[in-house]
C-alpha positions as a printed NumPy array, in Angstrom:
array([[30.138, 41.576, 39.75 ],
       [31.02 , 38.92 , 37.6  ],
       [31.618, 39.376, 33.624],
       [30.013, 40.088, 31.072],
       [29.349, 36.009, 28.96 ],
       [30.75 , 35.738, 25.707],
       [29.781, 31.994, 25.127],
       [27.233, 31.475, 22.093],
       [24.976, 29.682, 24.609],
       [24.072, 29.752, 27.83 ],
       [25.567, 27.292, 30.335],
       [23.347, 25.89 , 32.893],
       [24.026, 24.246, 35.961],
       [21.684, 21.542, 36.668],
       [19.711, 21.997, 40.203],
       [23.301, 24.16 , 40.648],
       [25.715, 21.385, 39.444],
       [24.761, 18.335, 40.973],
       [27.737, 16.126, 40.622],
       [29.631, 18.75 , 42.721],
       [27.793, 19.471, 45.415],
       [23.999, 18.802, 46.766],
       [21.32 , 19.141, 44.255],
       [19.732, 22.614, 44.304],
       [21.025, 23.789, 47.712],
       [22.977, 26.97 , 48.183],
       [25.984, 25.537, 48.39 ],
       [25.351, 24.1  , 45.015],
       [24.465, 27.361, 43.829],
       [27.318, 29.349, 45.433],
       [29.698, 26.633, 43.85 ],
       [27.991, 27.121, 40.527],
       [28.911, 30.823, 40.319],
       [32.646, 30.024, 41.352],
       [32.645, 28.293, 37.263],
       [31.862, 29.438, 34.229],
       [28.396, 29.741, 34.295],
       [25.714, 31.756, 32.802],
       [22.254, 30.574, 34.439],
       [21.331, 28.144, 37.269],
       [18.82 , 25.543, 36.971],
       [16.571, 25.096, 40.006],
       [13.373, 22.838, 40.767],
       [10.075, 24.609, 42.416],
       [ 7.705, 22.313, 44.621],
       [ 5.049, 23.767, 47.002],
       [ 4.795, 22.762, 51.314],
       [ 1.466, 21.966, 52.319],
       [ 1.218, 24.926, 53.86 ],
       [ 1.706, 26.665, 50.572],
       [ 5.637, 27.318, 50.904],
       [ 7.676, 27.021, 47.402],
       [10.488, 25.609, 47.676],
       [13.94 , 24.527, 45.899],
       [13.986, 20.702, 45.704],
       [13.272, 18.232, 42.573],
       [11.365, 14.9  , 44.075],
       [ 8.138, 14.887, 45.148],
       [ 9.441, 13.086, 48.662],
       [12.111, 13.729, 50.114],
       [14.198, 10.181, 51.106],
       [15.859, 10.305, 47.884],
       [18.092, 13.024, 49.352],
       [17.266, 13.683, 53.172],
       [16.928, 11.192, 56.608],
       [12.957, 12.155, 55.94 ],
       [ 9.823, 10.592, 55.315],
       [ 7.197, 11.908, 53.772],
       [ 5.318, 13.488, 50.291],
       [ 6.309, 17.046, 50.011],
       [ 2.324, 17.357, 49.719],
       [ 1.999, 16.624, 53.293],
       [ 5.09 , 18.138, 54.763],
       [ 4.893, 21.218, 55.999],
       [ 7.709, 24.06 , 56.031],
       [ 8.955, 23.584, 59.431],
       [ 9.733, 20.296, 58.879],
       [10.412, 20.471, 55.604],
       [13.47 , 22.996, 56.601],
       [14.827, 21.236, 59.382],
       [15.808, 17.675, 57.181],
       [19.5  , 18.028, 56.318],
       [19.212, 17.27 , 51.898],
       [22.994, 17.176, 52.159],
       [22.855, 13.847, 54.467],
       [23.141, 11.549, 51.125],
       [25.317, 13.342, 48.824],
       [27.934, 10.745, 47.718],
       [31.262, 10.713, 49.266],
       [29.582, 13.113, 52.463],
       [29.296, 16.89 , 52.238],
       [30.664, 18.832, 55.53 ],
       [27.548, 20.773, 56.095],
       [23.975, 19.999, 56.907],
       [21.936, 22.07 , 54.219],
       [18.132, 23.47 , 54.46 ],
       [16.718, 23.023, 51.555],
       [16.222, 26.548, 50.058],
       [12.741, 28.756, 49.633],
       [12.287, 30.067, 46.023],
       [13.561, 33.508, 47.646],
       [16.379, 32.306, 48.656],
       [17.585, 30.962, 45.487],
       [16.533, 33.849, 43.781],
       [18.348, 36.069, 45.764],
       [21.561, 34.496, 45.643],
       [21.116, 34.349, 41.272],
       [20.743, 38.05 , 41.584],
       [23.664, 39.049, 43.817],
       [25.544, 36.415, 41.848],
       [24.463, 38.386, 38.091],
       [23.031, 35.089, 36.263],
       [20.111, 33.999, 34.695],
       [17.163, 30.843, 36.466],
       [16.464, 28.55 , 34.472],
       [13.383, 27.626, 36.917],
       [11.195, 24.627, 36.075],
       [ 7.748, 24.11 , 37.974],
       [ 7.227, 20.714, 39.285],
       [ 3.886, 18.688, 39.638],
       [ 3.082, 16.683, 42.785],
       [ 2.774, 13.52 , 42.364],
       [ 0.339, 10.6  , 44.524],
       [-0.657,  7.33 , 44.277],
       [ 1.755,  7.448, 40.42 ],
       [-1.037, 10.829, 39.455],
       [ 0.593, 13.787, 38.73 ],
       [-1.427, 17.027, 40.257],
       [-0.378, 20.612, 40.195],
       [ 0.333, 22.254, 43.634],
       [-2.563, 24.503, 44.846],
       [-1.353, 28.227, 44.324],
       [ 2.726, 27.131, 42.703],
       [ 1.621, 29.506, 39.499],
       [ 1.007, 32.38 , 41.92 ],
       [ 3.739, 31.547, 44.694],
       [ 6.179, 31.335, 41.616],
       [ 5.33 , 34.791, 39.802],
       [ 4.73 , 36.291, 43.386],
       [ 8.537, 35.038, 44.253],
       [ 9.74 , 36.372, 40.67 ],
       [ 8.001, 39.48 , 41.333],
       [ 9.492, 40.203, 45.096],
       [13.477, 39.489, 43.086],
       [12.94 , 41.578, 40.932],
       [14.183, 38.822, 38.718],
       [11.127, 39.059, 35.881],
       [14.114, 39.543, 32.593],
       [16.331, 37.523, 34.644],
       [14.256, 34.11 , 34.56 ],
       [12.938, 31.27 , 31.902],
       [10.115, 29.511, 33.359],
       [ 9.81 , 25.859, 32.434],
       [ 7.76 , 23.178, 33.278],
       [ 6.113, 19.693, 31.563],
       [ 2.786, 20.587, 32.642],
       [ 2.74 , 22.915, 29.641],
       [-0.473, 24.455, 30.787],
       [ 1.084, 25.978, 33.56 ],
       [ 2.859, 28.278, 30.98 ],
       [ 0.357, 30.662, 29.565],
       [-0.785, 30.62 , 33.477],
       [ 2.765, 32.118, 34.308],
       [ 2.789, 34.55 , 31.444],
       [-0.628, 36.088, 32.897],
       [ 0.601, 37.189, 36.353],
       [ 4.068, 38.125, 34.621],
       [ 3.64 , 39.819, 31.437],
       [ 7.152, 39.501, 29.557],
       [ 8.451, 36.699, 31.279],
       [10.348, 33.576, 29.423],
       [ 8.661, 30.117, 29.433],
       [ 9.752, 27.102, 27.537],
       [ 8.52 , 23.817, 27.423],
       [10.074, 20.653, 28.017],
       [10.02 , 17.966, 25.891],
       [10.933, 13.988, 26.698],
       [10.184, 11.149, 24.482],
       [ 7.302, 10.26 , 26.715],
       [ 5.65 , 13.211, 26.543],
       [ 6.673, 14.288, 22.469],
       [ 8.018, 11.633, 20.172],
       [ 9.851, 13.408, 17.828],
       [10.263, 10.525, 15.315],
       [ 6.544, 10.318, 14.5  ],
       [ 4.861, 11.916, 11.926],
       [ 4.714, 15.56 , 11.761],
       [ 6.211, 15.559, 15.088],
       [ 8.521, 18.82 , 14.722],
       [ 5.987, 20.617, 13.353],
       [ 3.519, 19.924, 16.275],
       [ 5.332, 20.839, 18.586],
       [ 5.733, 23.926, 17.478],
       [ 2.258, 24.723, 17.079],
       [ 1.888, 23.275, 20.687],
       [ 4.841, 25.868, 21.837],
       [ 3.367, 28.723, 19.717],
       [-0.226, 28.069, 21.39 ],
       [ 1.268, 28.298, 24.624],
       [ 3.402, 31.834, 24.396],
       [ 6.376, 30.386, 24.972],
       [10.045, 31.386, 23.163],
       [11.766, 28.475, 24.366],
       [11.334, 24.477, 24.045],
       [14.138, 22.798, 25.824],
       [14.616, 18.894, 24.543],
       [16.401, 15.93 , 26.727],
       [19.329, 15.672, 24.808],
       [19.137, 12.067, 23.705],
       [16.29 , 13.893, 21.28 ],
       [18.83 , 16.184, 19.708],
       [20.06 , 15.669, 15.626],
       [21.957, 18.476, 14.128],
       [19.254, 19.7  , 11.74 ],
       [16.738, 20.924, 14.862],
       [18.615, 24.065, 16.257],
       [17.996, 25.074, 12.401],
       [14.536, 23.966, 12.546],
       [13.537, 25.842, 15.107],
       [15.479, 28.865, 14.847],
       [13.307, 29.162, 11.912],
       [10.536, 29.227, 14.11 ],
       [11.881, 31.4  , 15.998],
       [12.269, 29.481, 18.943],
       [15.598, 28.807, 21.02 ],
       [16.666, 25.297, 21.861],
       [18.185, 24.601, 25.141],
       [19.067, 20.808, 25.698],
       [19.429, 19.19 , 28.991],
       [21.12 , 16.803, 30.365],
       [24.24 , 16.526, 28.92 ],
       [27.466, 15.208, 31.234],
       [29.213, 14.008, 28.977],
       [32.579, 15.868, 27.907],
       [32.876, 15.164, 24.158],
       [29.307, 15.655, 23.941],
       [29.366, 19.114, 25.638],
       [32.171, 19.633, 23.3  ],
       [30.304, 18.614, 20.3  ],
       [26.606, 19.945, 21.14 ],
       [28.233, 23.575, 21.976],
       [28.896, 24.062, 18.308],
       [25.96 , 23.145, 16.927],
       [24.105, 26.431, 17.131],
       [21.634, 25.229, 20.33 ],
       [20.986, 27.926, 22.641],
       [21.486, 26.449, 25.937],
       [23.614, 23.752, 27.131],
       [22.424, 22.075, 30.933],
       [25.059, 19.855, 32.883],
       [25.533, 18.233, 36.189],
       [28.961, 19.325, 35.503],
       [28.995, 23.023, 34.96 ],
       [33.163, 22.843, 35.748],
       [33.17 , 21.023, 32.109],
       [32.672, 24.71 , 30.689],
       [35.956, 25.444, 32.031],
       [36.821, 23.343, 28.512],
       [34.45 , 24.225, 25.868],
       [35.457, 26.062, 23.432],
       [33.696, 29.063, 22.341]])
């Protein structure tokens, strides 16, 4: 059982720590909970035949000897690439990449948190939403027993109140880029939260090149939290875990090992 956190934020491991081992595999995730770590950060897109599963691109030669749009792969095949074969420097075992289950599973004999964001699919440079990923998601949640253990994020924002209809109680949070929120224009903050609000969600997590020390205030006010992500640097770690933000996400989840709390 690990211990109990006493860090004033939660540290995330992005897709399980992705500069240590392969992006949102097991063995990322196992690694993960060898560190200081309170949550894992994981990526949900659907099979054709309906399967969700671990893995952040939309196709899959990024990371695997495959071919193919994740649209119209199916599981089998899906399972049996190796998304270990490009890690940098080698890795010394073929991985699967994981179902939603699986993942689960191993956050909740490991005792932390998901930090699980739902992908779109994307053809032809048009984002679409998977057929059924709201319902495979909560139904996935539901079967872990992982309901208070889970944030659910996602950019298509209007999968949220979707999620919070088949799970009562659960976390969401939105995600915010410059592309999809400027912050700088007019207003902006303010917006957004009456965006977030509209949606039910208690979270809005911000890439961190968005962050200035005057927002964990600002929407603490709100009563929102404030997770940023992607943040590999050390000093900045450093420097961002005192500012009062709620969640801290890095590729580098040993880096906790020197924050200071």
């Amino acid at each position: 059982m690990r211990s109990i956190s006493t860090s004033s934020f939660l540290r995330v491991a992005h897709r399980g720590g992705s500069a240590l081992a392969p992006e949102n595999t097991l063995a990322a995730f196992r690694h993960a909970l060898t560190l200081p770590v309170d949550a894992l950060e994981l990526d949900v897109q659907m099979s054709r035949d309906g399967h969700a599963l671990v893995f952040h691109d939309e196709t899959v030669e990024r990371l695997s000897p495959g071919q193919g749009n994740l649209l119209d792969l199916d599981l089998a095949y899906l399972r049996s690439l190796d998304v270990a074969a490009h890690f940098p420097g080698g890795w010394p075992q073929a991985q699967q990449m994981p179902t939603l289950g699986e993942a689960l599973a191993l956050a909740r004999q490991g005792g932390v948190q998901v930090l699980l964001e739902i992908k779109p699919g994307l053809r032809a440079d048009q984002y679409c939403r998977y057929p059924g990923i709201v319902e495979a998601v909560a139904r996935e949640v539901m079967d872990a027993r992982m309901r208070e253990q889970v944030l659910i994020m996602s950019f298509d924002w209007e999968a949220l109140p979707l999620i919070k209809q088949l799970l009562p109680g659960v976390r969401t949070g939105v995600l915010v880029s410059e592309d999809v929120w400027p912050l700088h224009t007019t207003d902006a903050l303010t917006k957004l939260v009456a965006q977030a609000r509209a949606l039910q969600c208690e979270w809005i997590h911000l890439d961190a090149t968005l962050f200035t020390p005057a927002l964990p205030e600002f929407f603490h006010a709100h009563a929102f939290q404030l997770g940023l992500w992607t943040v590999n640097d050390p000093l900045d770690l450093q420097s961002l875990a005192r500012t009062g933000v709620d969640a801290l996400t890095t590729d580098h989840p040993d880096l906790f090992l020197s924050v200071e709390q």
